[in-house]
C-alpha positions in Angstrom: 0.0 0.0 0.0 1.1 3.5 -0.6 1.6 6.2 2.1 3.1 9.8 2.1 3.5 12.2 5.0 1.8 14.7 2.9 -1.9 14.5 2.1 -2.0 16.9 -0.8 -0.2 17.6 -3.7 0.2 20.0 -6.7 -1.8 19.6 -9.5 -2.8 21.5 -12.8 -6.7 22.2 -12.7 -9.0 23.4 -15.1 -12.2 25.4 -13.7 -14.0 26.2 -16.4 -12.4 29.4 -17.7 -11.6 29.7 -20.8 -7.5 30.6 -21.6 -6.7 30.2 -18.1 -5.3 27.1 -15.3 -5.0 27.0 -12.4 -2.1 25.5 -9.9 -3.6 24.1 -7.1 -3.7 21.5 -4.3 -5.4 18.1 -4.2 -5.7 15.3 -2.7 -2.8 12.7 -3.1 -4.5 9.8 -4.6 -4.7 6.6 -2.9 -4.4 2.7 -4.2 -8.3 1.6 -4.2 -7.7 -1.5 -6.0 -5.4 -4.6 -5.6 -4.0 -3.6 -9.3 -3.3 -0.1 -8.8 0.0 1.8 -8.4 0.7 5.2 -7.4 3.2 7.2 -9.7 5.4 9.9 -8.4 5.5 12.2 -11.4 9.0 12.8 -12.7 8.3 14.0 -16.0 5.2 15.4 -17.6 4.0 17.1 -21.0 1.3 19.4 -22.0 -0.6 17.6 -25.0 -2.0 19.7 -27.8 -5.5 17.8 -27.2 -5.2 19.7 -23.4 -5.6 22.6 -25.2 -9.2 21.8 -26.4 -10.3 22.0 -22.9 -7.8 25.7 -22.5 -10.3 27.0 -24.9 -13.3 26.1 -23.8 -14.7 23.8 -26.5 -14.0 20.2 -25.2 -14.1 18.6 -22.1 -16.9 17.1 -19.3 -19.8 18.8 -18.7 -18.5 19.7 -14.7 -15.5 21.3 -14.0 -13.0 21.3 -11.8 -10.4 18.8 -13.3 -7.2 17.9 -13.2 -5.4 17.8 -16.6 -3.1 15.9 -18.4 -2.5 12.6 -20.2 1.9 12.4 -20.5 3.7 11.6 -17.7 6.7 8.5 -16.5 8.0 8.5 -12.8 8.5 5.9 -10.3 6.3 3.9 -8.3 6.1 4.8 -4.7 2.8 2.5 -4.5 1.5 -0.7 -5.6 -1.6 -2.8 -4.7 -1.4 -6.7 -3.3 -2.7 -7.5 -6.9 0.3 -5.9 -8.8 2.7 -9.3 -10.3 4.9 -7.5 -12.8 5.7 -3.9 -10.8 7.0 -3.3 -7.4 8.2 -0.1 -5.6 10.9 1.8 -7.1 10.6 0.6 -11.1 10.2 3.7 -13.2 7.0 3.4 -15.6 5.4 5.2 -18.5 2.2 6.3 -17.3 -0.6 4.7 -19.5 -2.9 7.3 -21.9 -5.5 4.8 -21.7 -5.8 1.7 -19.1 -6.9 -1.3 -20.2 -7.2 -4.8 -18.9 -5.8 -7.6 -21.3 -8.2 -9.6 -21.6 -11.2 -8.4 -22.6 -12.7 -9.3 -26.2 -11.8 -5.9 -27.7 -8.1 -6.0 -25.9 -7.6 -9.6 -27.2 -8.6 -7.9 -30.7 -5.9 -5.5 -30.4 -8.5 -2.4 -29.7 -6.8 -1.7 -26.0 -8.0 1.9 -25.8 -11.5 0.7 -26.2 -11.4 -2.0 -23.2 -14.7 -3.5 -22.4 -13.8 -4.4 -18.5 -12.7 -0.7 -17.7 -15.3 0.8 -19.9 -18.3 -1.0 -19.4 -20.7 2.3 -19.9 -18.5 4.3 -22.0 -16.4 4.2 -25.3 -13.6 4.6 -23.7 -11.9 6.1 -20.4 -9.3 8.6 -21.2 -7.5 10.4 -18.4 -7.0 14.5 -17.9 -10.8 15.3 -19.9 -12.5 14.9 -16.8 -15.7 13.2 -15.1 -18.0 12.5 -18.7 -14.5 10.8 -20.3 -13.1 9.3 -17.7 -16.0 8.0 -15.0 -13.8 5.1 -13.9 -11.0 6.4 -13.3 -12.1 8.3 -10.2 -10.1 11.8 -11.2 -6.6 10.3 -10.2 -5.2 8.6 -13.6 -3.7 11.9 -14.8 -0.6 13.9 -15.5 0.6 17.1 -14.9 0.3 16.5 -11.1 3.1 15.4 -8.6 0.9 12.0 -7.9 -1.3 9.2 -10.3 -3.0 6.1 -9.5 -3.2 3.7 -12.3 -5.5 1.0 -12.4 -4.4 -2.2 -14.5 -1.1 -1.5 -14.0 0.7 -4.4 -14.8 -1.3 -4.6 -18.1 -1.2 -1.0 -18.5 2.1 0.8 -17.5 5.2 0.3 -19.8 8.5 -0.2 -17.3 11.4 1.7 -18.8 14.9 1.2 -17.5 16.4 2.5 -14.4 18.5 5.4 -16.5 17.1 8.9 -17.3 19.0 9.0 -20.6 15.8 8.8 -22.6 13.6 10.7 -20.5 12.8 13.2 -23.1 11.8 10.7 -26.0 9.8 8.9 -23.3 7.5 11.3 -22.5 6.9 11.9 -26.2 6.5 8.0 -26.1 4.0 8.7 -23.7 1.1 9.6 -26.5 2.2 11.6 -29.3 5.2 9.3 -30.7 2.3 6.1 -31.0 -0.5 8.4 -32.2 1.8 9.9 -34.8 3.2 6.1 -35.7 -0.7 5.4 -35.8 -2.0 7.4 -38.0 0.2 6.8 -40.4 -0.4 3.3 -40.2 -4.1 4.3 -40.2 -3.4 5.6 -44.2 -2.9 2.2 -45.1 1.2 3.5 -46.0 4.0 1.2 -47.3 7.6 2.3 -47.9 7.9 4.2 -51.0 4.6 5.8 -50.8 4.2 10.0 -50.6 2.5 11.5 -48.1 0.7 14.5 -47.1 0.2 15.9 -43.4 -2.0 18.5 -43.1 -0.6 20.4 -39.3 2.8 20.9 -38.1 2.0 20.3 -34.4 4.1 17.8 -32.4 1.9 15.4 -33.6 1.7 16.0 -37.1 5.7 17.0 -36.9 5.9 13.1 -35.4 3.7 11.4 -38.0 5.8 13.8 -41.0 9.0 12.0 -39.0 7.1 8.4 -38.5 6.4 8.5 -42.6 10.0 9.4 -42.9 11.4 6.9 -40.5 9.4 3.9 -42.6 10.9 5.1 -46.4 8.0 7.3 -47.3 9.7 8.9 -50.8 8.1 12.2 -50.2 6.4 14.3 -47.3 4.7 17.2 -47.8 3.9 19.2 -44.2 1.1 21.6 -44.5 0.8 24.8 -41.6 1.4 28.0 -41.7 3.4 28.3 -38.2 7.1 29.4 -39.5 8.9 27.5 -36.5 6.9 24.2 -37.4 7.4 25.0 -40.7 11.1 25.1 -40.7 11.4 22.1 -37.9 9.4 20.0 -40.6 12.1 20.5 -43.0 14.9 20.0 -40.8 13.8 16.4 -40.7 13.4 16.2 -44.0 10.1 17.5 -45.1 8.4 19.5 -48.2 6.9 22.6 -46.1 3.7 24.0 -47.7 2.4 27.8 -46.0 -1.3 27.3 -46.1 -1.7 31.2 -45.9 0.7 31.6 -48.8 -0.2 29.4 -51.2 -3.0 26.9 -51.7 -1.8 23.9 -50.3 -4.0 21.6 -52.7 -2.5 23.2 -55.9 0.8 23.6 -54.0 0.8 19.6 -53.8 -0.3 18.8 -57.3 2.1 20.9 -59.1 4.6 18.0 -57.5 2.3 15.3 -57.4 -0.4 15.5 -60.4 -2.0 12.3 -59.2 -1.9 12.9 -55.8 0.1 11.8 -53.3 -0.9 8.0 -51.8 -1.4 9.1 -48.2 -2.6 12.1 -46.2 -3.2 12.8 -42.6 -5.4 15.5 -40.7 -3.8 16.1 -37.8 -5.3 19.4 -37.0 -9.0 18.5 -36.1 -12.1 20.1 -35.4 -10.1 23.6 -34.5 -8.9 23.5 -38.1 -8.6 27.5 -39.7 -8.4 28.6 -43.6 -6.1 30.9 -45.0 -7.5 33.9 -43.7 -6.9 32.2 -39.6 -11.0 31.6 -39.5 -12.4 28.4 -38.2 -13.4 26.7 -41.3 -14.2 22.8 -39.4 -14.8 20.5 -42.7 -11.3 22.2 -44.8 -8.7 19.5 -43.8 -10.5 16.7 -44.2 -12.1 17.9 -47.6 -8.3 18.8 -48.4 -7.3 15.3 -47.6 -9.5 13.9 -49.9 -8.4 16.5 -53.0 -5.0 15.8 -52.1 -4.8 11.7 -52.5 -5.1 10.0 -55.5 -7.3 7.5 -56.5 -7.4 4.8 -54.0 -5.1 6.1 -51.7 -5.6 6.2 -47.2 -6.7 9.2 -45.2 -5.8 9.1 -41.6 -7.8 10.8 -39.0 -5.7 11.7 -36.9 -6.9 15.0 -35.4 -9.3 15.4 -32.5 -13.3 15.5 -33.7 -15.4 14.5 -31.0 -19.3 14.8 -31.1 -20.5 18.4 -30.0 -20.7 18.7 -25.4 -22.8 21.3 -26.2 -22.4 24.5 -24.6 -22.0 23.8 -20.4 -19.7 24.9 -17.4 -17.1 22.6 -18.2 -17.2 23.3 -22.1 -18.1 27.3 -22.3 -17.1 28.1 -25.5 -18.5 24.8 -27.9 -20.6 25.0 -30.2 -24.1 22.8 -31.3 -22.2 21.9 -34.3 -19.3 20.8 -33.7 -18.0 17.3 -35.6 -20.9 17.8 -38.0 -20.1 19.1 -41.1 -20.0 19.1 -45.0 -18.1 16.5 -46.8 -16.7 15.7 -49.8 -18.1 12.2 -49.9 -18.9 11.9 -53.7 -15.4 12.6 -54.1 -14.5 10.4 -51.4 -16.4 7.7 -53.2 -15.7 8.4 -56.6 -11.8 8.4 -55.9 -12.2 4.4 -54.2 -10.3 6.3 -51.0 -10.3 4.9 -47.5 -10.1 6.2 -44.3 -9.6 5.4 -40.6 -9.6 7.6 -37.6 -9.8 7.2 -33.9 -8.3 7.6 -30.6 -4.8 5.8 -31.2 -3.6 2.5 -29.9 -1.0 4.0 -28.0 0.0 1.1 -25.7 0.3 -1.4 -28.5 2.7 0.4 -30.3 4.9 2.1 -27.2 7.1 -1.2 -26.9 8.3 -1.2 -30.5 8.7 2.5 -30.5 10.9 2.2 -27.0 13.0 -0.4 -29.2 13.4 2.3 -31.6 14.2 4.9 -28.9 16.6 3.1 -27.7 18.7 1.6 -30.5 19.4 5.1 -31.6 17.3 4.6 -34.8 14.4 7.3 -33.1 14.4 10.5 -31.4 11.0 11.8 -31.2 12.6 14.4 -28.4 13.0 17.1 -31.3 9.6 18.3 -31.1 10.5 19.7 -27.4 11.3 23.5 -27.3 10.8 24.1 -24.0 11.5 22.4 -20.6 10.1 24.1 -17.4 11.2 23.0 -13.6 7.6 23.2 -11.9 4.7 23.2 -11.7 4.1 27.0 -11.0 5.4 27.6 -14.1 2.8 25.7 -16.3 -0.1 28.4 -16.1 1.3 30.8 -18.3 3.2 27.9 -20.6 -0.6 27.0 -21.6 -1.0 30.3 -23.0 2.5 30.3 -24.6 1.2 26.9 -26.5 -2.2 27.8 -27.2 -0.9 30.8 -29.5 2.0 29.0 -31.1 4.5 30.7 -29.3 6.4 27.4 -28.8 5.8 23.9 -30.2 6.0 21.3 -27.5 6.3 22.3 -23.6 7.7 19.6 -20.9 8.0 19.4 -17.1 10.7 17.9 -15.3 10.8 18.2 -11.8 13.8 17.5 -9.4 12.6 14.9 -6.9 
């Protein structure tokens, strides 16, 4: 069983304002189950999907909640139940728990596990109450303490050395969602490639095409510092509010290029910086050539409606026009979804590891504490840098 001489710890919270956070104290969460562990955080990450909730347009109905979704650290806690962990291992905290055995786990769909989400899709931590109703607000991230049911089926042990530290916390989520939605395009080696959004994540799936002998990648933003990392890896950069990035990518490709990826979502903007919802995916679909793969890789949940926890959504949202005659006319496919993260993060740690990968290049800025995560949010919401990490000296 786990027990500290403190009773509270710091944790980021979200209240329900839009463009703001708030550092504040919580309860230090507790083993409630045989199969839980407790985490110390060592290392954590703000996620671009975290932002959805910054705004104002995604999230649980209630607020307050703690946020986050990327974090490793080392066990200071772990239930009777636990077989494969002890005390003292260090451990990739999970994005999604999941029990192993289940019929969808045993089908390779982990992040949509049937035992820990009986009553809802799936569970994911850091998006509160409505998304995560098992996991009793304690599976989350940018706080100094988790709990993490399913642990030994759920946590990935990493090595006793902190060499890698920064690639595993991108290993955390956006290294396997990237990796995914390629794969989620259908892609083979050879193939050309589009990726609509120079986030981390698109930056990571432009760098997982690349790592798998894609023969071209086209990266698609208008961001000049993710415009110019994407082609210090090796990528075609495209400014959206330059040029049209459709015509842009025909001139090279007059078929189309065989793959693209929306990894912007439903916050997606045109050319003049105005929400325009339906562009990227109708992009996608001009861009690939006759029966090529979309990946959907971007966040477009149904519409919360407009409530406490979600202030700023709309009716609307996830429900708009697309190009589906083209769609079908073209013979395309397309596969979206919230990414198997845990089935790909052993591979990926291989890759880490051998030298082969180093998803750390996406990190521009590394703050010491948590105090210092407030204003970062702002920083990341308006582009101001790319990908913000938290290591704390413990």
């Amino acid at each position: 069983m786990f027990q500290s001489q403190d009773t509270s710890m710091k944790a980021i919270v979200w209240e329900g304002k839009p463009f703001e956070v708030a550092l504040k104290k919580k309860a230090i969460p507790q083993i409630t189950d045989p199969n839980d562990i407790v985490i110390r955080i060592t290392t954590s990450a703000i996620c671009g999907s975290d932002l959805h909730m910054y705004r104002g347009v995604f999230g649980s109905k209630t607020p307050p909640w703690i946020l986050g979704h990327e974090g490793l650290g080392t066990i200071v806690g772990a239930g009777e139940g636990v077989k494969s962990l002890k005390v003292g291992d260090r451990v990739l905290a999970p994005g999604a728990i999941y029990c192993g055995y289940c019929e969808n786990c045993y089908r390779g769909y982990l992040t949509y596990c049937l035992t820990f989400n009986p009553s809802t899709i799936f569970d994911f931590p850091g998006f509160g109450e409505d998304i995560g109703p098992n996991l009793g607000g304690a599976q989350v991230a940018t706080a100094e303490y988790i709990r993490v049911p399913f642990a030994d089926s759920s946590c990935l042990k990493l090595p006793s050395t902190t060499e890698h530290d920064l690639d595993y916390i991108i290993l955390s989520d956006i290294f396997p969602t990237a990796w995914d939605a390629i794969d989620n395009t259908g892609f083979e080696a050879g193939d050309t490639v589009t990726i609509f959004g120079a986030g981390p994540v698109g930056l990571l799936s432009a760098y997982s095409a690349i790592l798998r002998g894609a023969s071209r990648v086209y990266v698609v933003d208008y961001v000049a510092s993710r415009l110019e990392k994407a082609a210090s890896i090796g990528a075609i950069p495209i400014n959206f509010t330059k040029v049209d990035p459709v015509e842009k990518v025909l001139e090279r490709e007059p078929r189309g290029v065989r793959r693209s990826v929306d990894c912007v979502g439903f916050e997606c903007v045109n050319s003049k910086l105005e929400p325009e919802e339906n562009l990227v995916l109708n992009n996608c679909i001009k861009v690939t050539e006759a029966t090529g793969g979309i990946g959907l890789c971007g966040v477009y949940p149904p519409s919360p409606g407009r409530t406490a926890g979600t202030p700023l959504a709309t009716d609307k949202q996830g429900e708009f026009p697309v190009l589906i005659g083209l769609f079908w006319f073209k013979g395309l496919s397309i596969r979206g979804g919230v990414a198997e993260i845990q089935r790909l993060q052993p591979m990926l740690q291989r890759l880490i590891e051998s030298g082969k990968a180093k998803p750390s290049f996406v990190i521009d800025e590394i703050l010491h504490s948590f105090e210092e995560v407030p204003p970062a949010y702002e920083r990341f919401s308006s582009h101001k840098i790319g990908k913000p990490v938290i290591q704390l000296s413990v």
